[in-house]
C-alpha positions in Angstrom: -3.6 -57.7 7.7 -0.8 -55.7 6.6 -2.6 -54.5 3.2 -6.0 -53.9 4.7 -4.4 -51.6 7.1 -3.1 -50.0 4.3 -5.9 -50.3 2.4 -7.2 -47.8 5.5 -4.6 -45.7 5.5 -5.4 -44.7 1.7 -8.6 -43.8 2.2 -8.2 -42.1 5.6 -5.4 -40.1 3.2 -7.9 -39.1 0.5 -10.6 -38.5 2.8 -8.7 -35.5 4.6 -7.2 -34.4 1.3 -10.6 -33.9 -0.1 -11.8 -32.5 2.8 -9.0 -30.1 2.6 -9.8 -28.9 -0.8 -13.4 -28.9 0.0 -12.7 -26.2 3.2 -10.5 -24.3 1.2 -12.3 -24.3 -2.0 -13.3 -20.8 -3.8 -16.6 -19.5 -4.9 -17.6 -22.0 -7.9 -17.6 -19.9 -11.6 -21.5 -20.9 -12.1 -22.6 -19.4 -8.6 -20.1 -16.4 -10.1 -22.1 -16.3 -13.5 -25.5 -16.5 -11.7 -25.0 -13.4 -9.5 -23.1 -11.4 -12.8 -19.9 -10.8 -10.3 -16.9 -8.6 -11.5 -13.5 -9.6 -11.2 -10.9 -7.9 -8.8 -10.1 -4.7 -11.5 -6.1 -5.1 -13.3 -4.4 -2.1 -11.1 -2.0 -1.6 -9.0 -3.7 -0.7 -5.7 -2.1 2.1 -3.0 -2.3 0.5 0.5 -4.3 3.0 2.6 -3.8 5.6 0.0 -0.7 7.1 -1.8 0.4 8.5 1.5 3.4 10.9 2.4 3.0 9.6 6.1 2.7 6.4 7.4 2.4 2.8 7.1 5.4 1.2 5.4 7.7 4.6 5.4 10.4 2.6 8.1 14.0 3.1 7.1 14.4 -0.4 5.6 12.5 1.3 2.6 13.7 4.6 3.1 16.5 3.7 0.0 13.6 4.3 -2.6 10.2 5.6 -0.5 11.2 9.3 -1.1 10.2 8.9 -4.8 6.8 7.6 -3.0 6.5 10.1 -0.4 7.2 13.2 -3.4 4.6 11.7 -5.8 1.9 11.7 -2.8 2.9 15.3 -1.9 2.7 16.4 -5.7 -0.9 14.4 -6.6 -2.3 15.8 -3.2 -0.8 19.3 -3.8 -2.7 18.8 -7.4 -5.9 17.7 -5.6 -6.4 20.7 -4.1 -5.0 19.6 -0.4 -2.1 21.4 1.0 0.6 23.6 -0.2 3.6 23.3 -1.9 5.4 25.3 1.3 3.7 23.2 4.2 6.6 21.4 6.0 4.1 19.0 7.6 2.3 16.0 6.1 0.0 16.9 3.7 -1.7 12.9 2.5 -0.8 11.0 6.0 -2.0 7.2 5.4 -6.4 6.6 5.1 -7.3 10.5 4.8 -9.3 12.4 2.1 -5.6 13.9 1.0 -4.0 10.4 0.7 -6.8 8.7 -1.2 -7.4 12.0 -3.8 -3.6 11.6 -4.6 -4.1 7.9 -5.9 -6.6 8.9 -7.9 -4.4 11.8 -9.4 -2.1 9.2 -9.9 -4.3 6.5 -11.3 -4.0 3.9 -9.0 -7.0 1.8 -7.4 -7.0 2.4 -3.6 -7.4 -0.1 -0.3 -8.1 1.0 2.7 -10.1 -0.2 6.1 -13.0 0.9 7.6 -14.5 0.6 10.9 -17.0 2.1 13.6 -16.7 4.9 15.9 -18.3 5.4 19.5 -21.5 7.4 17.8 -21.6 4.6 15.2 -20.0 6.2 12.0 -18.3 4.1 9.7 -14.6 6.2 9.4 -11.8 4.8 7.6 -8.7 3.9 9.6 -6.6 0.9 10.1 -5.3 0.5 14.1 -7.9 -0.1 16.5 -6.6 3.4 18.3 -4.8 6.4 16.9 -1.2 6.3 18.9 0.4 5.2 15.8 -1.2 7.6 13.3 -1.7 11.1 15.8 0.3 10.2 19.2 -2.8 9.4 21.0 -3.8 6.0 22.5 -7.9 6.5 22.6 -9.2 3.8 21.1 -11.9 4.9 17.6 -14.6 2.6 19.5 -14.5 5.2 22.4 -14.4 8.3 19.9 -17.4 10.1 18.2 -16.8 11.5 14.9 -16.9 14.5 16.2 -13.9 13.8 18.3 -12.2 12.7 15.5 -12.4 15.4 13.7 -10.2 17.3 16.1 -7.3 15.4 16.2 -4.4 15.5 13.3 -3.0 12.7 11.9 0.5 13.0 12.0 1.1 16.9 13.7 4.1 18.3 14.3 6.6 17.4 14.6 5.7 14.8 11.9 7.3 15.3 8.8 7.0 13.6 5.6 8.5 9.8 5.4 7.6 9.5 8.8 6.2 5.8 9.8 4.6 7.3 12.9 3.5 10.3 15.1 5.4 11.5 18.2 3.4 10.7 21.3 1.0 14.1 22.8 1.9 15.2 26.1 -2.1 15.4 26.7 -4.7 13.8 24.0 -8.0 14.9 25.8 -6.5 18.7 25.7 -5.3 18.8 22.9 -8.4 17.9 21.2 -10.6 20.2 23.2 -10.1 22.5 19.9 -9.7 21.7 16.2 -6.4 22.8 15.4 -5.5 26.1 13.6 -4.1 25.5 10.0 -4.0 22.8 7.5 -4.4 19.0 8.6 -5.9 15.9 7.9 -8.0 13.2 10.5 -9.9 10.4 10.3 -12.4 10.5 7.4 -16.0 9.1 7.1 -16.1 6.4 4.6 -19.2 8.4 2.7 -16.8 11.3 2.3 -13.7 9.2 1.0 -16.2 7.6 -1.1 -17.2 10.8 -2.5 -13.5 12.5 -3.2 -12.6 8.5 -4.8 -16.2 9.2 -7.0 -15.7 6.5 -9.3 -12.4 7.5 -10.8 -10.4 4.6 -9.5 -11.3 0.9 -8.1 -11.7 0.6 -4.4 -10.5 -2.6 -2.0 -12.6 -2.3 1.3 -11.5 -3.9 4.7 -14.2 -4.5 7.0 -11.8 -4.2 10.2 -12.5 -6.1 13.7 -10.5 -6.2 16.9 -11.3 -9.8 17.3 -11.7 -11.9 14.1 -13.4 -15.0 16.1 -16.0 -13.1 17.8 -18.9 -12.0 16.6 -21.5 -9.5 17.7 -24.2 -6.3 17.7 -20.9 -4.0 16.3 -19.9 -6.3 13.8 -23.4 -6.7 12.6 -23.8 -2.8 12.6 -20.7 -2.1 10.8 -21.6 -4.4 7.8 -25.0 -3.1 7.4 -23.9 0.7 7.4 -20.4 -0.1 5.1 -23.1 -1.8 2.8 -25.3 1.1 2.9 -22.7 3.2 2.1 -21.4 0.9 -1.2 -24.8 0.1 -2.2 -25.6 4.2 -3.0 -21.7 4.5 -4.6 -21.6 4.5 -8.5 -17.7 3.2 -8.8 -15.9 -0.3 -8.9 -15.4 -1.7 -5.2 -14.7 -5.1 -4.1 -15.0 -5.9 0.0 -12.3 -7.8 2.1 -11.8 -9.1 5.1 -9.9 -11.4 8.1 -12.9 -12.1 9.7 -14.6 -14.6 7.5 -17.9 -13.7 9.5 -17.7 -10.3 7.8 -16.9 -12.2 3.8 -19.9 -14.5 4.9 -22.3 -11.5 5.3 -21.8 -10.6 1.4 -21.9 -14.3 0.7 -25.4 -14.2 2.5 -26.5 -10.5 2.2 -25.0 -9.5 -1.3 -23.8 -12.6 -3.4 -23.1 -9.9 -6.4 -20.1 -8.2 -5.1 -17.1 -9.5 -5.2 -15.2 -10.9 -2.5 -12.4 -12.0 -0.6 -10.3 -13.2 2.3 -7.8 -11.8 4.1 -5.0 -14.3 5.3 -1.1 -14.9 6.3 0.7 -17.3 7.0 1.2 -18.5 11.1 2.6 -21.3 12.8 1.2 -23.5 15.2 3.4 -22.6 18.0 3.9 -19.1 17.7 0.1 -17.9 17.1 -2.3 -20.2 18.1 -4.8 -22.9 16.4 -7.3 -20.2 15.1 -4.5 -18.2 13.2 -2.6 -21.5 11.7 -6.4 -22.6 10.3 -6.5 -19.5 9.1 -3.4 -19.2 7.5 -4.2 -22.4 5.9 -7.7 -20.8 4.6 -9.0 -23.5 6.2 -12.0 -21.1 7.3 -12.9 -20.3 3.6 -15.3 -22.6 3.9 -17.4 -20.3 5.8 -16.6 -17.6 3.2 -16.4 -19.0 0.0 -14.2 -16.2 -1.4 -13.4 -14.9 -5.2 -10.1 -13.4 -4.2 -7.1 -14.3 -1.8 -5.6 -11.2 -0.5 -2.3 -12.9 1.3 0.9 -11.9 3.1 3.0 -11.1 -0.5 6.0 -13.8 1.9 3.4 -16.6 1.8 3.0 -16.7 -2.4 4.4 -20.1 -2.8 2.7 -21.6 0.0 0.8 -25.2 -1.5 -2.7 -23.2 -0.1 -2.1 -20.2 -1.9 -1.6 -21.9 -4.6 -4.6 -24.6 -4.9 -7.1 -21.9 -4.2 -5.2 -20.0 -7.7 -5.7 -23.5 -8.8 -9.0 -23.6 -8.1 -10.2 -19.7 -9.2 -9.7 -17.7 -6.8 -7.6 -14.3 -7.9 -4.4 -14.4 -5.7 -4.1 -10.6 -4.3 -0.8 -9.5 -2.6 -0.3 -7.4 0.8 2.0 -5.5 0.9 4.5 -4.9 -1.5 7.1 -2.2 -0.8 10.0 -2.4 -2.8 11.3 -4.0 -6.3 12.5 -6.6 -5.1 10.1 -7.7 -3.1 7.6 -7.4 -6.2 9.9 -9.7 -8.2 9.8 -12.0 -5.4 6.2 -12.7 -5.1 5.1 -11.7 -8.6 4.9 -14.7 -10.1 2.3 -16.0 -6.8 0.0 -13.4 -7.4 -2.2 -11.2 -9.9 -3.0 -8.3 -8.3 -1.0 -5.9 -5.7 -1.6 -4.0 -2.6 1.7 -1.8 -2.5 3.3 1.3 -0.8 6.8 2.7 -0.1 7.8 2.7 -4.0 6.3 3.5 -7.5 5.9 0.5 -9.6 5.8 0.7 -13.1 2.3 1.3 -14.6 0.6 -1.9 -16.0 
């Protein structure tokens, strides 16, 4: 009795443990050969641009991100954006300004795209733009046009700063472009034309909700492909969704892809984010790269999928130390707040 129980309990074990691997499992290497796919390019790559305003600027990095924040002002200033006595922000975080400075620099670029009101695919991370310009609209309810009246990060921004005062009155303020030098929310086809090639490109497909599915999301992956499919440069999509990676698995089998995941408990998140944490949706996506949480590297997941194929990409690395931490979990880096060394 006893050993056929256990008998039971040995399969039942090997059973989930190869389902486990099977749900996590990476794009095979002869589907990779079939569709000619390019690896994840060797770079280091600036997280939403080499920015002098922004994410990661908070003053638990602000030991070391003024080296960071002066070599985005100086490859901007050499773009051709700004001037050398602007007081203001001259490459805030996801503008033209930001993403011309890491290519000045040399480094590949990720950044995050979604759709506005009038359908235009823009590139900007938070689903509104209180962070980024003081002003809680959300992009969803914003044309372009809209957009490309408001500042990101106006005075009394200054460089090094993590994020924009709050305006008094958003709707009035952007009755009028401002007067001066500033930067807003680009469209993708223009950030894809000031990039032209010069450096690799990581593109998040953003979503508010990365269970659901619908007309937007739909919308927004046939117009970002659009977009890609006339670009002449090395690109490689992303996302948390795994809706969104499964589109290119379906759609576009030759680009490369991956999926975007952290780590989350049980309790403190909910059953959706744990799977997903686990990569237990890959399934669904069958991804070539693993962008993860750079605090998650030696998690057993993390490292099967490496096992397995699958290039282990970091998010985000701001410091040193934080890169010696991780870098043995991962091959490539998404980084901001310091200047690593060059590869």
């Amino acid at each position: 009795m006893g050993k056929h129980v256990g008998g039971k309990l040995v399969l039942a074990g090997a059973v989930a443990a190869g389902a486990a691997v099977w749900a996590i499992k990476p794009r095979s290497f002869s589907d990779k050969q079939r569709h000619f796919v390019p690896s994840v390019p060797d770079v280091w790559y600036a997280h939403r641009g080499l920015h002098d305003a922004g994410s990661g600027l908070t003053p638990e990095y602000a030991a070391h991100s003024g080296e960071y924040v002066a070599l985005a002002r100086r490859c901007a200033l050499r773009a051709g954006y700004g001037t050398a006595d602007f007081s203001g922000s001259i490459a805030p975080e996801n503008s033209l300004a930001a993403f011309a400075a890491a290519c000045e620099a040399g480094f590949g670029i990720e950044l995050d795209v979604q759709l506005t009101k009038d359908g235009r695919v823009v590139v900007v991370h938070d689903d509104n733009l209180l962070r980024v310009a003081g002003d809680p609209r959300k992009i969803a309810d914003l044309t372009y046009e809209e957009l490309s009246r408001i500042p990101l990060f106006p005075a009394p921004a200054k460089p090094g700063d993590a994020e924009a005062a709050p305006v008094a009155d958003p709707v009035a303020a952007a009755q009028f472009a401002p007067q001066g030098y500033y930067q807003h929310v680009p469209l993708f086809v223009d950030v894809l034309r000031v990039i032209a090639g010069r450096v690799p490109v990581i593109v998040e497909y953003k979503f508010t909700d990365n269970a659901a599915w619908g007309e937007r999301a739909d919308e927004l992956m046939e117009k970002g492909d659009q977009l890609l499919q006339a670009y002449d440069g090395p690109y490689v999509i992303e996302s948390f969704h795994p809706g969104a990676v499964n589109w290119y698995k379906e759609h576009r089998p030759e680009v490369c892809r991956g999926q975007l995941a952290e780590p989350a408990s049980l309790t403190g998140t909910g059953v959706k984010e744990w799977l997903a944490g686990l990569l237990a949706f890959d399934w669904i996506s069958r991804p070539d790269f693993v962008a993860f949480d750079w605090q998650g590297g030696p998690s057993p997941q993390l490292r099967a999928v490496r096992w397995m194929g699958a290039i282990p990409v970091s998010w985000t690395v701001r410091s040193a130390d934080e890169l010696a931490e991780c870098d043995q979990y991962f091959d490539r880096h998404i980084f901001e707040s310091f200047v690593p060394d060059s590869k």
